[in-house]
Every structure is written in structure tokens, then in C-alpha cells.
VMD Tcl script that draws the C-alpha trace (Angstrom):
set ca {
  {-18.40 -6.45 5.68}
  {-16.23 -9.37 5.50}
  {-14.05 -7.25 3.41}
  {-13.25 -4.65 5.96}
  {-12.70 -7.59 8.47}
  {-10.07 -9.95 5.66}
  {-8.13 -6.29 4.50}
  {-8.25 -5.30 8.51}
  {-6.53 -8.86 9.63}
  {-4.31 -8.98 6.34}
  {-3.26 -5.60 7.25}
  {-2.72 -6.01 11.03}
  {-0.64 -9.00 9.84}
  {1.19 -7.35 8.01}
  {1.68 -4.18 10.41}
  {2.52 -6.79 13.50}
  {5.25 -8.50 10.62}
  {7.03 -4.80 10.50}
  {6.90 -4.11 14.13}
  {8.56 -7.62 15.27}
  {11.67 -6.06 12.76}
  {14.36 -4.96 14.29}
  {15.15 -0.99 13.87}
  {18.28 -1.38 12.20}
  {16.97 -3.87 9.57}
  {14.41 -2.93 7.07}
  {14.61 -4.30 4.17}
  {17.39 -5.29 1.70}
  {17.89 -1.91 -0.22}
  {18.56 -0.19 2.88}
  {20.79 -2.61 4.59}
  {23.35 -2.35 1.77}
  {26.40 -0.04 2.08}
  {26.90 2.28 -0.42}
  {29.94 1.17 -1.73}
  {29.11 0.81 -5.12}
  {28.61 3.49 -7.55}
  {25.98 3.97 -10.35}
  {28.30 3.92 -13.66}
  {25.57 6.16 -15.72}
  {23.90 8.26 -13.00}
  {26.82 8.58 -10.09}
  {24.16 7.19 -7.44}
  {24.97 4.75 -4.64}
  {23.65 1.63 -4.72}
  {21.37 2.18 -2.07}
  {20.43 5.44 -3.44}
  {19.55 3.97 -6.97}
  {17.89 0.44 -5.53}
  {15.53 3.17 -3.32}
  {14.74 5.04 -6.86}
  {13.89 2.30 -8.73}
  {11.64 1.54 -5.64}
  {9.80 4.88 -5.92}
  {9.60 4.45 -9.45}
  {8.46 1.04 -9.69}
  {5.98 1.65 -7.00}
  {4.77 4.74 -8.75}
  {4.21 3.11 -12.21}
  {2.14 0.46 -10.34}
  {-0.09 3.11 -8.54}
  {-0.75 4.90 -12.34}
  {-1.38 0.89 -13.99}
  {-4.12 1.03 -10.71}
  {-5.68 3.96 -11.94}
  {-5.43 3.19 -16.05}
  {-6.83 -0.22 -14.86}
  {-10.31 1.25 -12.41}
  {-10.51 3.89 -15.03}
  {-11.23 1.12 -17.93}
  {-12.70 -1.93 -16.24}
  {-15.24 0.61 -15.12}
  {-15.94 2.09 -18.50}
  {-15.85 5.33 -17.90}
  {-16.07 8.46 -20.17}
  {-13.57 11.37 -19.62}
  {-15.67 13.20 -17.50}
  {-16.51 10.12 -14.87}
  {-12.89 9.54 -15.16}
  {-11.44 12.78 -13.93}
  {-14.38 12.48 -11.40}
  {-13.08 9.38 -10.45}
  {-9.96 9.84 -10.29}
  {-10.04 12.98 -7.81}
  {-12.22 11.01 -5.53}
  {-9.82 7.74 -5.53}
  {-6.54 10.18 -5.41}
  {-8.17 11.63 -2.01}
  {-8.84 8.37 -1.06}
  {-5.90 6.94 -1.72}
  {-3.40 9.77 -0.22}
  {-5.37 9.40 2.92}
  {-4.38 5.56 3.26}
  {-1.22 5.95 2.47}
  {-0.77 8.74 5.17}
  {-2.37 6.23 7.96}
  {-0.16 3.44 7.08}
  {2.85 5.60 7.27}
  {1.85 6.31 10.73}
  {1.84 2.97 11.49}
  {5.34 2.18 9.68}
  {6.58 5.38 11.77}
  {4.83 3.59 15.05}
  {6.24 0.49 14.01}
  {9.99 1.75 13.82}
  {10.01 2.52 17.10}
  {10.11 -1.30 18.32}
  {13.88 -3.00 18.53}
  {14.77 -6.29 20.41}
  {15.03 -3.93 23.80}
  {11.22 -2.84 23.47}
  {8.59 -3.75 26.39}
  {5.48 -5.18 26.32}
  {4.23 -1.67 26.84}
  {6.01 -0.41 23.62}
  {4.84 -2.95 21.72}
  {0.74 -1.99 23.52}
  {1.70 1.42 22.27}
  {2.45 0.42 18.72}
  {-0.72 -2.26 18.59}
  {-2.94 0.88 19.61}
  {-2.02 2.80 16.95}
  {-2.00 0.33 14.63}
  {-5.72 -0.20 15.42}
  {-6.60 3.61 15.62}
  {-5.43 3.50 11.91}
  {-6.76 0.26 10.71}
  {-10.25 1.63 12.40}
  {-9.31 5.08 10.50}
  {-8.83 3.62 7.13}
  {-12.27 1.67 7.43}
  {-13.93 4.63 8.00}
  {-11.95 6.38 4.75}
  {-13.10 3.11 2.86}
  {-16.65 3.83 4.15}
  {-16.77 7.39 2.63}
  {-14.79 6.63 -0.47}
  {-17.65 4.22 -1.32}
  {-20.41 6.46 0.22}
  {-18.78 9.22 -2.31}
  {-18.83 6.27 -5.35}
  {-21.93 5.55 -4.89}
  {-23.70 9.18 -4.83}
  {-21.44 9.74 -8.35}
  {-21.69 6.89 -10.54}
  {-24.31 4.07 -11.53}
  {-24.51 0.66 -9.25}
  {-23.01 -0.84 -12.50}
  {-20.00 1.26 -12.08}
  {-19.35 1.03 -8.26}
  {-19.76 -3.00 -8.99}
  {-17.23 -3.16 -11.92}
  {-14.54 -0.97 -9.60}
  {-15.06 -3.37 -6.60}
  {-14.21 -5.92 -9.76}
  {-11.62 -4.36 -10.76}
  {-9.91 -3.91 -7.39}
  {-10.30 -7.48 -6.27}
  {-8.93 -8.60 -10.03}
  {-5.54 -6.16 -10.02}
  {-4.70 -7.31 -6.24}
  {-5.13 -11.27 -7.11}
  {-2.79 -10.20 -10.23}
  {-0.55 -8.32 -8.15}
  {0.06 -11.44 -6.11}
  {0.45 -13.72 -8.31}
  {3.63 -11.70 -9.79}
  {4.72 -11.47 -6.59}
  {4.51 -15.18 -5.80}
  {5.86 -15.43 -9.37}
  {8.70 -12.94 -8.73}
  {9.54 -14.86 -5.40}
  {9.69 -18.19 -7.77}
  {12.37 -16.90 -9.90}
  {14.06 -15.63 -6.93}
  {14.61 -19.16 -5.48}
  {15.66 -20.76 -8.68}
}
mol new
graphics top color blue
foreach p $ca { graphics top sphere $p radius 0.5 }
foreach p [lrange $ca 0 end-1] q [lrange $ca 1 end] { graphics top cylinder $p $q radius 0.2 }
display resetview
């Protein structure tokens, strides 16, 4: 319970962070003007910085997997069995938080107090919608694998996002230097 309520505020934080952006500003990589051309593959610099994005973001969701798949100690059957039930899982979060980053564009420095009620509401339909998606993807863990196995992947989560952060905080280190 009290980690639906910490991931619910650290994500309404985070949500409320996006929506007090202005609509012509989000983020560095898509500020930039694409001035400069890619030497080897003929991209803009925009273009490329939001590739290496995708592809950095991409290699961290399969290290996720790799990572659940062998703190849990799983054989290859529990694994694909795993995997389709955390894939599922895992699209359907990402689909709810892109309807709040959708929700969220819609605020600028011109918005109301009633835009921004609009965007809070669906922020919390969606936090309340990816509770419930936690709820089942755990309901669905626990009817497939061993109380052992559901405990080492609740491990494993909390282990890879403390690592995650600290080479973030890490990254943001070397950034100031």
C-alpha cells in the first residue's frame, strides 16, 4: 500500500512538473534547430539526439527485462511467461502516461485555472488507472509463479530503479563539472 501511495505522489510530481512547462519548450533535444547535419547518417541534430533517445530508452527497457528475468531465477518457460505478462503490463502504463503527457501539452503560460482542473483530472483518472493495472499485474504474478518469485521481482524492481537513479544523479554530476 504505501507503494501505490510513494509511485502515485512521485508520479503526480512528476506529471504536475510537465504540465507547469510551457508548450513550446520540452526538453533540450527538441528545442534545438536543426541546423546541424549528421556527418555519417545525414540526420539533423534534432532528428539524431531524438534517436539516440529511442534507442537509449529502448536498451534500458530490454536491461529491465534481462534484469526481472534473472534476479527472479526463472527457467525459460517462467520467463516467456513472464515476460508476456510484464510486456502487457508494461504497454498499458506507458499508454496512460502518454495520455497524461498529451493532457499535459495542452497547458502554456495563457492556460486557466480550469485548464489546468482539466489536466489534474486526467492526470488522476490515469494515476488511479495505472494502480488498478499494478493491481492485476500482481494479481496475474501471483496466480503464475511461487511467493519466492513474486518477492525476488518486487526485489528486483525496487533494486534497478535505486540504480537507475543513482546514474542519473551520477550523470547530472558530470554534467555540472
Amino acid at each position: 500500500m504505501s507503494n501505490r501511495i510513494f509511485l502515485f505522489a512521485l508520479s503526480l510530481i512528476f506529471s504536475l512538473s510537465l504540465a507547469a512547462q510551457k508548450t513550446g519548450h520540452r526538453g533540450p533535444y527538441r528545442q534545438m534547430e536543426p541546423t546541424h547535419v549528421c556527418s555519417q547518417t545525414g540526420d539533423t541534430v534534432s532528428a539524431e539526439c531524438s534517436r539516440h533517445a529511442r534507442e537509449f530508452r529502448q536498451q534500458k527497457r530490454e536491461q529491465k527485462r534481462l534484469y526481472f528475468v534473472s534476479q527472479m531465477q526463472l527457467n525459460d518457460i517462467e520467463r516467456e511467461a513472464f515476460l508476456a505478462l510484464y510486456d502487457k503490463y508494461s504497454a498499458a502504463c506507458n499508454a496512460s502516461k502518454k495520455d497524461i503527457r498529451e493532457a499535459s501539452k495542452s497547458i502554456t503560460d495563457a492556460s486557466t485555472d480550469k485548464d489546468y482542473a482539466s489536466v489534474v483530472k486526467i492526470i488522476e483518472e490515469q494515476e488511479e488507472k495505472q494502480c488498478e493495472l499494478r493491481d492485476e499485474f500482481i494479481e496475474k504474478l501471483e496466480k503464475t509463479f511461487s511467493p519466492k518469485q513474486v518477492y525476488l521481482f518486487f526485489s528486483a524492481e525496487r533494486s534497478f530503479n535505486r540504480q537507475l537513479v543513482r546514474d542519473f544523479e551520477g550523470s547530472q554530476t558530470k554534467m555540472a563539472k
